[in-house]
BARO-448389 format. One record per residue (C-alpha): residue number from 0; residue in one letter; x, y, z. Coordinates in nm, 3 decimals. Layout:
% residues N
[NUM,"a",[X,Y,Z]]
...
END
This chain:
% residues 421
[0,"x",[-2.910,-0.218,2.701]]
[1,"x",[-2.861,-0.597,2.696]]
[2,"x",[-2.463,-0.609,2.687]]
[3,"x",[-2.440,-0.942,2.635]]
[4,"x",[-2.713,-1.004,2.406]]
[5,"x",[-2.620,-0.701,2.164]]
[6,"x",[-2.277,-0.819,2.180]]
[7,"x",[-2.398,-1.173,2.053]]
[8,"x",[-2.587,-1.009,1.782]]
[9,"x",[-2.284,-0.870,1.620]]
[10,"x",[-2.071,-1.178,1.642]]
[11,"x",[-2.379,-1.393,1.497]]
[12,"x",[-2.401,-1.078,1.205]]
[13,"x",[-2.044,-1.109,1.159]]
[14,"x",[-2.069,-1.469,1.086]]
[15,"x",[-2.375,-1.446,0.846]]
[16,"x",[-2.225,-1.182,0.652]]
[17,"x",[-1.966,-1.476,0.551]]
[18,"x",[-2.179,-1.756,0.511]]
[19,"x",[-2.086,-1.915,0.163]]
[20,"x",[-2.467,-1.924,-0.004]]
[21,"x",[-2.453,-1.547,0.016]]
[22,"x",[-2.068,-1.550,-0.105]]
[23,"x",[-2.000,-1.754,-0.340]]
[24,"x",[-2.263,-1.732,-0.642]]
[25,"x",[-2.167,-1.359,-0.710]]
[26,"x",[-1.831,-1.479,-0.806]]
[27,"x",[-1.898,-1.771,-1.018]]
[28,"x",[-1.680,-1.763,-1.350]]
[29,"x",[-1.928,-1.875,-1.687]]
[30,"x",[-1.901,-2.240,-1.810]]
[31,"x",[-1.634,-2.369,-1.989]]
[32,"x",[-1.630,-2.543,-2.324]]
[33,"x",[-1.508,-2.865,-2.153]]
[34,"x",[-1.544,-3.012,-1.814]]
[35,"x",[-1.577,-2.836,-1.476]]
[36,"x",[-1.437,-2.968,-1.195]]
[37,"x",[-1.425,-2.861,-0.844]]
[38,"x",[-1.171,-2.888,-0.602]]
[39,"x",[-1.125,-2.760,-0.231]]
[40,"x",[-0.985,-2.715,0.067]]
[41,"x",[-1.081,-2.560,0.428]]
[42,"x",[-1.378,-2.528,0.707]]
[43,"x",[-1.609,-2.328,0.489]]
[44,"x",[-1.526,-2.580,0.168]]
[45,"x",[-1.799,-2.839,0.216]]
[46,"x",[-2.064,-2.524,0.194]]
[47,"x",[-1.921,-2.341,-0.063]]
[48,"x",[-1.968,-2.665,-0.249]]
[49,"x",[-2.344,-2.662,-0.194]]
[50,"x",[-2.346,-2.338,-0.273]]
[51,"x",[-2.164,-2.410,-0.608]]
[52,"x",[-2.404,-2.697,-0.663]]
[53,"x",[-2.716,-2.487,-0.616]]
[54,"x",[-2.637,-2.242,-0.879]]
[55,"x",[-2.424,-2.372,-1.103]]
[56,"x",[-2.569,-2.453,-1.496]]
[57,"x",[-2.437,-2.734,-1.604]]
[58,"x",[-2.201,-3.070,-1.543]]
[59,"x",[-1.998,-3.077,-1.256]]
[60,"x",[-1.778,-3.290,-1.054]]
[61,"x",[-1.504,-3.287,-0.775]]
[62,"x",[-1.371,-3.346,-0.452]]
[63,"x",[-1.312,-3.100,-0.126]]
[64,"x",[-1.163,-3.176,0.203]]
[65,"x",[-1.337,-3.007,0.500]]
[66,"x",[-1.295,-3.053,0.904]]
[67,"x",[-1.458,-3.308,1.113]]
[68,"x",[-1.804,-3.200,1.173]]
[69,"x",[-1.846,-2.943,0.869]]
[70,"x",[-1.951,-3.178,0.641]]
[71,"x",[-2.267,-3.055,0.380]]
[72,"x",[-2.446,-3.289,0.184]]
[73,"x",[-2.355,-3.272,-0.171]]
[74,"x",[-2.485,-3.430,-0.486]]
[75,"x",[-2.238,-3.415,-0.738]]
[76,"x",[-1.956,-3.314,-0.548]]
[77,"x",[-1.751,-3.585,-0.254]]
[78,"x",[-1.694,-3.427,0.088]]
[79,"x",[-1.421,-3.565,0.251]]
[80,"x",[-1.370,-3.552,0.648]]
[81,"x",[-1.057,-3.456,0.773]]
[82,"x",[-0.851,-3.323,1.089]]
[83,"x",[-0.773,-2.986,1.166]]
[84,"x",[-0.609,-2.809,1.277]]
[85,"x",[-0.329,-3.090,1.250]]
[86,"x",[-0.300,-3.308,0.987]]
[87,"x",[-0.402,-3.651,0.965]]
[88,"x",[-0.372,-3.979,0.749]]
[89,"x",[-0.766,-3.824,0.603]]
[90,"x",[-0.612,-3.544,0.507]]
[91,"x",[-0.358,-3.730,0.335]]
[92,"x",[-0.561,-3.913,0.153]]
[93,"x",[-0.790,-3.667,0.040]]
[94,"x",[-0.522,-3.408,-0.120]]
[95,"x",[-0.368,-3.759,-0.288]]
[96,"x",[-0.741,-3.733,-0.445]]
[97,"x",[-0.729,-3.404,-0.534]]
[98,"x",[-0.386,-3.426,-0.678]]
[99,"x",[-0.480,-3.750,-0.903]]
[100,"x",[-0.839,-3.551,-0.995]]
[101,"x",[-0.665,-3.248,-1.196]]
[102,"x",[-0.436,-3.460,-1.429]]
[103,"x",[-0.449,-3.486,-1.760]]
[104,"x",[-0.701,-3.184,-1.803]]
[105,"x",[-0.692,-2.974,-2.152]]
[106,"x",[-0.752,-2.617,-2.188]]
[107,"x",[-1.128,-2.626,-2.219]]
[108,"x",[-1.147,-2.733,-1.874]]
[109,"x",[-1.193,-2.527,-1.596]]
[110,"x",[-1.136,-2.596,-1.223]]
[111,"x",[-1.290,-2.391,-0.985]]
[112,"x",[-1.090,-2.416,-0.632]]
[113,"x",[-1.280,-2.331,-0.258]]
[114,"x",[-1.013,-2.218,-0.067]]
[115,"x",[-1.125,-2.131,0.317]]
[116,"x",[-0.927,-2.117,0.625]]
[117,"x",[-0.832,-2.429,0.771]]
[118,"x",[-0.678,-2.584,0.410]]
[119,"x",[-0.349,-2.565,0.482]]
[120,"x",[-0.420,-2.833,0.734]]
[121,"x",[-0.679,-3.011,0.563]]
[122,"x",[-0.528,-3.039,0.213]]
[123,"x",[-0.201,-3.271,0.354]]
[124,"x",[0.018,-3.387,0.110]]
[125,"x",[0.305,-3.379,0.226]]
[126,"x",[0.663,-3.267,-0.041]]
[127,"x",[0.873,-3.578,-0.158]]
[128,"x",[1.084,-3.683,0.117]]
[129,"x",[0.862,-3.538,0.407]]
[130,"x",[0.618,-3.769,0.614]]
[131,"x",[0.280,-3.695,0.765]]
[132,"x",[0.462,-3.745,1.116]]
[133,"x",[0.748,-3.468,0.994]]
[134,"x",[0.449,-3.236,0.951]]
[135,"x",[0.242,-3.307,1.236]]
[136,"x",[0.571,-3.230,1.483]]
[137,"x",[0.671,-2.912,1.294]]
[138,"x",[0.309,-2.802,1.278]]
[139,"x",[0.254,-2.828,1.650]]
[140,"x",[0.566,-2.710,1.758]]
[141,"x",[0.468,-2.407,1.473]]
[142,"x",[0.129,-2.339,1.667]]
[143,"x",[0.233,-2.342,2.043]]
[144,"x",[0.542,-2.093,1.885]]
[145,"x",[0.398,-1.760,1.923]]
[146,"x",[0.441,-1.773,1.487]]
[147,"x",[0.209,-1.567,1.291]]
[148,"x",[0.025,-1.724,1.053]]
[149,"x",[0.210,-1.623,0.792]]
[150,"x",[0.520,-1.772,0.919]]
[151,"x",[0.376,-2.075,0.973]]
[152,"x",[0.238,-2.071,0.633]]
[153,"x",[0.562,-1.994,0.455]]
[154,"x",[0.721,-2.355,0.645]]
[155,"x",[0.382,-2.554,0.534]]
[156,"x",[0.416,-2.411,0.189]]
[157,"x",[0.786,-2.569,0.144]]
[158,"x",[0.726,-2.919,0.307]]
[159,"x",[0.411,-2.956,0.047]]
[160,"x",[0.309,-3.118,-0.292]]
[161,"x",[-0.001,-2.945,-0.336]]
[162,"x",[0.054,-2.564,-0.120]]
[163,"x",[0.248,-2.272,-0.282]]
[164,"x",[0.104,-2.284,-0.591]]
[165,"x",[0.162,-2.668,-0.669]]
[166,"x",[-0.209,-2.713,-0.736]]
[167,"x",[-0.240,-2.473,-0.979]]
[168,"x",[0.052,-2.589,-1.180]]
[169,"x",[-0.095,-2.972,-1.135]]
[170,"x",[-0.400,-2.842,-1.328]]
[171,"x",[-0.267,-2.684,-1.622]]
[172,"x",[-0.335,-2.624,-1.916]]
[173,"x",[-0.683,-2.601,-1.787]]
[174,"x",[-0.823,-2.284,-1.642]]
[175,"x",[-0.875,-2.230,-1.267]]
[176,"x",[-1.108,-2.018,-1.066]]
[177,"x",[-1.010,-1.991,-0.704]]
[178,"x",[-1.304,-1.838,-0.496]]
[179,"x",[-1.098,-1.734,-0.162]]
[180,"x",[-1.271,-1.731,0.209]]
[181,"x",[-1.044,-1.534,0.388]]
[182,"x",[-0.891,-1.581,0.769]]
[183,"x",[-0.554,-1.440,0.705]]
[184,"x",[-0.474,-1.061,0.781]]
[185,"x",[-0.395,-0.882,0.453]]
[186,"x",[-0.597,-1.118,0.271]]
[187,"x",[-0.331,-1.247,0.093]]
[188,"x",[-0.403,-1.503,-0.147]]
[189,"x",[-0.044,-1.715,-0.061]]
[190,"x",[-0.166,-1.725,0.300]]
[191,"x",[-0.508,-1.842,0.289]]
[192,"x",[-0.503,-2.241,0.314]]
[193,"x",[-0.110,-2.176,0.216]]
[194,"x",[-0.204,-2.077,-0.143]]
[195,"x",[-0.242,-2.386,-0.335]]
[196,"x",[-0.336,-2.228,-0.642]]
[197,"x",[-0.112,-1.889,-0.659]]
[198,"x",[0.233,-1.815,-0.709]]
[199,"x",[0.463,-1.795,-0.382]]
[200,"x",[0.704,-1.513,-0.346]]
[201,"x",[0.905,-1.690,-0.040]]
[202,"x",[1.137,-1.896,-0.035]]
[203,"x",[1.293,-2.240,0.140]]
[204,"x",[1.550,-1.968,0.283]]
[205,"x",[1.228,-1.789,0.437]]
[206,"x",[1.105,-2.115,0.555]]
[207,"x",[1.468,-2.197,0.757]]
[208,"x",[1.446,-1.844,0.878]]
[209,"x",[1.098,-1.918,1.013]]
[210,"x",[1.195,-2.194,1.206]]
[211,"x",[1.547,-2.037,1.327]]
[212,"x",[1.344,-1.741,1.449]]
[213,"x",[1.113,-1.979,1.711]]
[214,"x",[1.429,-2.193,1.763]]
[215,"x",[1.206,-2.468,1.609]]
[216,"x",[1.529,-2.787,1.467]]
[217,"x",[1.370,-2.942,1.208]]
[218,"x",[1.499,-3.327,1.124]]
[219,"x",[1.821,-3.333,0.947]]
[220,"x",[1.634,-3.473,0.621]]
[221,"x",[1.427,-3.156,0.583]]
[222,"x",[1.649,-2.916,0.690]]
[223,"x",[1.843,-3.048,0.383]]
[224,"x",[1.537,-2.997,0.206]]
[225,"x",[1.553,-2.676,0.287]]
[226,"x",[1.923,-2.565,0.238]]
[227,"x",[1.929,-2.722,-0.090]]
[228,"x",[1.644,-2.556,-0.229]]
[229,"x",[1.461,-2.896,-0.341]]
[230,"x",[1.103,-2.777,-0.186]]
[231,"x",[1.121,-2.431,-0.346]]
[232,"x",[0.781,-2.335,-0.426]]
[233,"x",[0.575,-2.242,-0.770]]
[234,"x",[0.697,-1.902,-0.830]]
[235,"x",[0.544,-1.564,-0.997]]
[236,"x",[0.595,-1.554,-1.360]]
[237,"x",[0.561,-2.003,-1.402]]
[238,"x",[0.359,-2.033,-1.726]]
[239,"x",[0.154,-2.318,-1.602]]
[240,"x",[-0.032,-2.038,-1.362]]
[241,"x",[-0.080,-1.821,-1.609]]
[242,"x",[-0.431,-1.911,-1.637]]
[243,"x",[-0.555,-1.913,-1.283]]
[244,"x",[-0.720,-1.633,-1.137]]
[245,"x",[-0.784,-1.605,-0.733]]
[246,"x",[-1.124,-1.403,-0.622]]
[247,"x",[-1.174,-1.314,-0.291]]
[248,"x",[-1.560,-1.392,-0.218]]
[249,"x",[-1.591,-1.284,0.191]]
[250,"x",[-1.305,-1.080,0.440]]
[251,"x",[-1.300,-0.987,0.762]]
[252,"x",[-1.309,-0.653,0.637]]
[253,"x",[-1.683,-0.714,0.509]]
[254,"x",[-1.789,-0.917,0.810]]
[255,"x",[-1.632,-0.626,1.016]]
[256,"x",[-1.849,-0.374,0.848]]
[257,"x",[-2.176,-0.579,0.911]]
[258,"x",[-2.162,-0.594,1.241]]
[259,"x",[-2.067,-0.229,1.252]]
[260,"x",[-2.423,-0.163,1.077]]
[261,"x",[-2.586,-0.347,1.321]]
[262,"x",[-2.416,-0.137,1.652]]
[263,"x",[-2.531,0.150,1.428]]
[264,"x",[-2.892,0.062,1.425]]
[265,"x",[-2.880,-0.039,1.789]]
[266,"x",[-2.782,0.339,1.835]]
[267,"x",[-2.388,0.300,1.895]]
[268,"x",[-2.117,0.453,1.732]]
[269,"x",[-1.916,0.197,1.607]]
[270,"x",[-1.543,0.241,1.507]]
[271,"x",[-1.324,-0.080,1.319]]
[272,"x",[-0.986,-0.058,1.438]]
[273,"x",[-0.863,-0.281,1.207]]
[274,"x",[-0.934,-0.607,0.980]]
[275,"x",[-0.568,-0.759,1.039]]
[276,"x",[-0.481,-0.682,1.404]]
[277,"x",[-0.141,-0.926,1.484]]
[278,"x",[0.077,-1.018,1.816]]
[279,"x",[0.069,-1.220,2.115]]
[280,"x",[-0.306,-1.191,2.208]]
[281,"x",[-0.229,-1.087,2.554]]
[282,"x",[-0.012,-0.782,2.422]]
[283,"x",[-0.295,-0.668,2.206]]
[284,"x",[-0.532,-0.700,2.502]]
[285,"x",[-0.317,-0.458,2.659]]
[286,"x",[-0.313,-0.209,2.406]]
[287,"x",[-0.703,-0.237,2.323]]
[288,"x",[-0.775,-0.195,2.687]]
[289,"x",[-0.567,0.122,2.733]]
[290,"x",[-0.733,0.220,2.431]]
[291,"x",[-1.105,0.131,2.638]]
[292,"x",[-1.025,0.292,2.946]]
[293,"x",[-0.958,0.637,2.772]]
[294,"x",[-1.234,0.637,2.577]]
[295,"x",[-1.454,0.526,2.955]]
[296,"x",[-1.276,0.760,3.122]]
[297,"x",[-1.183,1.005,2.925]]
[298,"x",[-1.435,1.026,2.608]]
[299,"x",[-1.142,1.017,2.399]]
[300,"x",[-1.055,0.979,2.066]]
[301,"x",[-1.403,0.877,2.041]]
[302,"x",[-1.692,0.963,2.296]]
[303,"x",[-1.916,0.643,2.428]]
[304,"x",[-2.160,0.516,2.374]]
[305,"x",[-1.935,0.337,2.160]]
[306,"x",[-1.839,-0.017,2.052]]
[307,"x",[-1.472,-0.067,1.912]]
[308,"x",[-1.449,-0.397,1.592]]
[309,"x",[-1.160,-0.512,1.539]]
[310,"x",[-1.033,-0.856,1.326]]
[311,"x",[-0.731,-1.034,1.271]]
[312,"x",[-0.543,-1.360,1.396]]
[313,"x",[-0.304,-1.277,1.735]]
[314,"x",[-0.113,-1.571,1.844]]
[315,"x",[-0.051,-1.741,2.152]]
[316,"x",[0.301,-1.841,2.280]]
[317,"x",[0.205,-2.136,2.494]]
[318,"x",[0.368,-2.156,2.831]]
[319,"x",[0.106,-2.338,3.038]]
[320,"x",[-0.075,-2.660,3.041]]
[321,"x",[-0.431,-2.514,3.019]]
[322,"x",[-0.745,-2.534,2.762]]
[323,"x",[-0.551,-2.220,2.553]]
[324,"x",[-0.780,-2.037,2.293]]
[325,"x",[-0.636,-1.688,2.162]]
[326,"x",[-0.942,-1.476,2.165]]
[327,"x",[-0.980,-1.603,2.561]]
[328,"x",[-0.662,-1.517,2.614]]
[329,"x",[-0.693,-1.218,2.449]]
[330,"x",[-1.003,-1.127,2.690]]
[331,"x",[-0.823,-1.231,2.989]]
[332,"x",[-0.554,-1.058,2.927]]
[333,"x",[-0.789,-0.783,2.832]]
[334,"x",[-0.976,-0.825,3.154]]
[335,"x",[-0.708,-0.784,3.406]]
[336,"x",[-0.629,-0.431,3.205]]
[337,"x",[-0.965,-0.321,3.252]]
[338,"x",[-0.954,-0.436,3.613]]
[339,"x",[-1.322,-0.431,3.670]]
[340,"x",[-1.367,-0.071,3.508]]
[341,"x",[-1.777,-0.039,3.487]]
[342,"x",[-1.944,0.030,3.169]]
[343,"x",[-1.738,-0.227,2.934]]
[344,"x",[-1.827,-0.492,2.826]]
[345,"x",[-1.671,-0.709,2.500]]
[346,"x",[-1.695,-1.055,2.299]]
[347,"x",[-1.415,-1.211,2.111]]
[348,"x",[-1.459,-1.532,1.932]]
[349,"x",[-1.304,-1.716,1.608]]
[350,"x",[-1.584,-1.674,1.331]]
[351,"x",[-1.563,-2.060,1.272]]
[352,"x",[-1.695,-2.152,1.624]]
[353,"x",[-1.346,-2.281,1.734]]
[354,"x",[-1.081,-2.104,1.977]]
[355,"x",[-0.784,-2.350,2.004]]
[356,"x",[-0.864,-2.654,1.958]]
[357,"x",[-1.170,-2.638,2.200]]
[358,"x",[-1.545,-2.637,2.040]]
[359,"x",[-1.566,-2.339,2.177]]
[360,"x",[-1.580,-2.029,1.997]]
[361,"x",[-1.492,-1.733,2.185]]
[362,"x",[-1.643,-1.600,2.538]]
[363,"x",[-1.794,-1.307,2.681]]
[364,"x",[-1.621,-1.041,2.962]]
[365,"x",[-1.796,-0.838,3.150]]
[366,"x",[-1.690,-0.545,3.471]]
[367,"x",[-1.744,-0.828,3.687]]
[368,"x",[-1.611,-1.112,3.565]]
[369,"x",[-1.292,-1.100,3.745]]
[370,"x",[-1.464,-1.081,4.106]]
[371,"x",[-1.695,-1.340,3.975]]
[372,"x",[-1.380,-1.593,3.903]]
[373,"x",[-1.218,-1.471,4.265]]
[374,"x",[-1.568,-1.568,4.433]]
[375,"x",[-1.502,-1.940,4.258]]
[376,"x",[-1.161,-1.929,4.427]]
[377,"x",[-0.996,-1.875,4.049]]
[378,"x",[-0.694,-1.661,3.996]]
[379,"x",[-0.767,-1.454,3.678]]
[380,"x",[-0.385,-1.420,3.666]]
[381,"x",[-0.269,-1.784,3.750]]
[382,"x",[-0.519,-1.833,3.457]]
[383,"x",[-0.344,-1.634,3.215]]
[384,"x",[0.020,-1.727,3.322]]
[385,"x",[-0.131,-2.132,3.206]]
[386,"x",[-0.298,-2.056,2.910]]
[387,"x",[-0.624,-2.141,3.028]]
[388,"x",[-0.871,-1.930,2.910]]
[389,"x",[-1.153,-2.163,2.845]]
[390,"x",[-1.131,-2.295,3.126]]
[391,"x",[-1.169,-1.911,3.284]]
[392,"x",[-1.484,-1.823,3.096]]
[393,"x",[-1.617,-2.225,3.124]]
[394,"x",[-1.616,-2.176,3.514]]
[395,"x",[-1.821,-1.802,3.493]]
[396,"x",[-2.071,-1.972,3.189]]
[397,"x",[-1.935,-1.716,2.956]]
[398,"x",[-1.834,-1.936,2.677]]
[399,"x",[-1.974,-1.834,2.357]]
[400,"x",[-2.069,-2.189,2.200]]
[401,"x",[-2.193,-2.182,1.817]]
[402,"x",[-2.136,-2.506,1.641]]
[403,"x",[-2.050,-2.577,1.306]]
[404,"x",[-2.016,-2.181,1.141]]
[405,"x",[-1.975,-2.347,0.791]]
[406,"x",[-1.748,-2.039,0.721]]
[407,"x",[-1.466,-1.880,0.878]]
[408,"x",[-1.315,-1.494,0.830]]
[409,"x",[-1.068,-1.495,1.127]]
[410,"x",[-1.129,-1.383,1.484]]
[411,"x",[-1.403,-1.107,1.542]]
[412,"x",[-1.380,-0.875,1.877]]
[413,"x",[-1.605,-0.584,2.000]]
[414,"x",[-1.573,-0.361,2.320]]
[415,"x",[-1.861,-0.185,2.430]]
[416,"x",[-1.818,0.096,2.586]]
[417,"x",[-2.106,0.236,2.747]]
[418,"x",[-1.991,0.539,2.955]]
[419,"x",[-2.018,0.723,3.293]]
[420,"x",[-2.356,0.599,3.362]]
END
């Protein structure tokens, strides 16, 4: 058995499972009386759009923002180009677009939102009284935090005009479809792309809390904001939602279960551990390989050959100066639990071919990649204390490199565990 190459397979399954051609025309609402327009937000946006376009029946028009790079050429509807995974002045402009696009729509219309991971970046308009800059500082300070995702959503929600259910209200009376891609464990609608189209539970109180937690001092103007309850959020229960329906067209959950199939057929036993594993990436790494070595070692709970799927977002508390990606942290760490234990093998990777902010996926760790990195003169635990994973797996050629996915449903990681050989 190919580790590597088997491995690869069920990343590259993983992905296709979520592509947005085979997602998004099962979900499609029927035409409305009046106008459709479409709206969007998010890596996968651009080709849920084509997909849209390709099998939808009649008029349509509309605008989505998408990252740098994930552009797909559309007919009827503009793709816009913007930054991620901080936002920028194109991002700005594009959600002013968006924003000025849904007024003055009746209730014959119907707007059909593509919502993908990556949106609540993309779609950056920022709440009356905060600045582009104001977000951009509290973003990045946000993602080298340790935060989960859905802390950092709940802040992004309260500094925005169009996030926590603000685009959904914009659109009323008209009826709108959101078709959901989701990267967010639990699959909450309010956390994928920061829920722009559903009602938001939290509150500015949350948001404060958020940023108290990870010692994060906002400027005095927002933390104002804040205390006085001025960015408070579209809540459950507002009328002008009471139209909008959210559909969630791919998971991790589903892309999980694909790859699973495929183990299967390669004659594995293949277990999912989870859909919506959280923490500091090099905690979980510890816990996942305790969880490897007993199954190795021990043929329990489950006997090899085996391979072990788990999804989710960890995070990544940034201490060090290095390339940083959480899923290569998450296989250092993972790596230096194992400590060169033969017979396992895994992949990690984020199912939109980025880790970080590196075009790098995810990478691949093998028994011997520690002594490998030693041989190079590399400290596999200097490594880890600076956050540089990619530049770990870059040095070994172990980066897993895709491109463009066009989708994205989180971070995808398999163990193989092959056994006493």
């Amino acid at each position: 058995m190919d580790a590597k190459k088997l491995l690869r397979r069920l990343f590259d399954t993983a992905i296709a499972a979520a592509q947005p051609e085979k997602c998004v025309p099962p979900h499609l609402p029927a035409p409305p009386r009046g106008r459709t327009l479409v709206v969007g937000a998010g890596k996968a946006s651009a080709a849920m759009a084509r997909a849209l376009e390709d099998h939808w029946p009649g008029p349509l028009e509309g605008i989505v923002v998408t990252r740098f790079g994930y552009r797909v050429p559309c007919e009827r509807i503009e793709i816009i180009e913007a930054a991620h995974p901080l936002p920028d002045a194109a991002g700005l402009q594009a959600a002013e677009r968006i924003a000025a696009a849904v007024q003055g729509l009746s209730a014959d219309d119907l707007v059909i939102a593509l919502i993908s991971g990556g949106g609540s970046a993309l779609l950056a308009a920022p709440a009356p009284g905060v600045t582009l800059a104001d977000k951009q500082a509290l973003g990045s300070a946000l993602l080298k935090s340790g935060a989960s995702i859905s802390e950092i959503n709940c802040v992004r929600r309260h500094l925005s005009a169009l996030k926590g259910g603000r685009l959904g209200a914009l659109c009323a009376p008209a009826r709108v479809v959101a078709l959901l891609m989701s990267d967010v464990p639990g699959d909450d609608p309010i956390d994928i792309a920061s829920g722009p189209t559903v009602a938001d539970p939290t509150t500015c109180a949350d948001a404060l809390a958020v940023l108290a937690r990870y010692a994060i001092a906002p400027p005095p103007h927002i933390k104002d904001r804040l205390e006085n309850g001025v960015s408070e959020s579209v809540k459950p229960g507002d009328p002008r939602l009471a139209r909008n329906e959210a559909l969630l067209v791919a998971t991790p959950q589903a892309s999980l279960e694909a790859a699973a199939r495929v183990a299967r057929e390669a004659g594995l036993a293949a277990y999912i551990l989870g859909d919506s594993i959280e923490g500091e990436a090099r905690e979980v790494a510890k816990v996942f390989g305790g969880l490897a070595r007993q199954v190795a070692l021990k043929n329990e709970p489950f006997a090899p050959p085996c391979v072990l799927l788990s999804g989710g977002e960890t995070t990544v508390t940034v201490r060090g100066a290095g390339r940083g990606g959480r899923n290569v942290e998450f296989l250092l760490s993972l790596g230096l639990t194992l400590r060169g234990l033969p017979g396992v093998f895994a992949l990690a990777g984020d199912t939109d071919g980025v880790d970080g902010q590196e075009e790098i996926a995810g990478a691949f760790l093998g028994p011997d990649s520690l002594f490998r990195a030693r041989s190079l003169g590399i400290d596999p635990r200097e490594s880890l204390d600076r956050n540089d994973g990619h530049g770990f797996f870059s040095a070994l050629g172990d980066s897993v490199l895709t491109g463009p996915t066009l989708t994205n449903v989180n971070d995808f990681r398999a163990i193989l565990i092959e056994g006493r050989q």
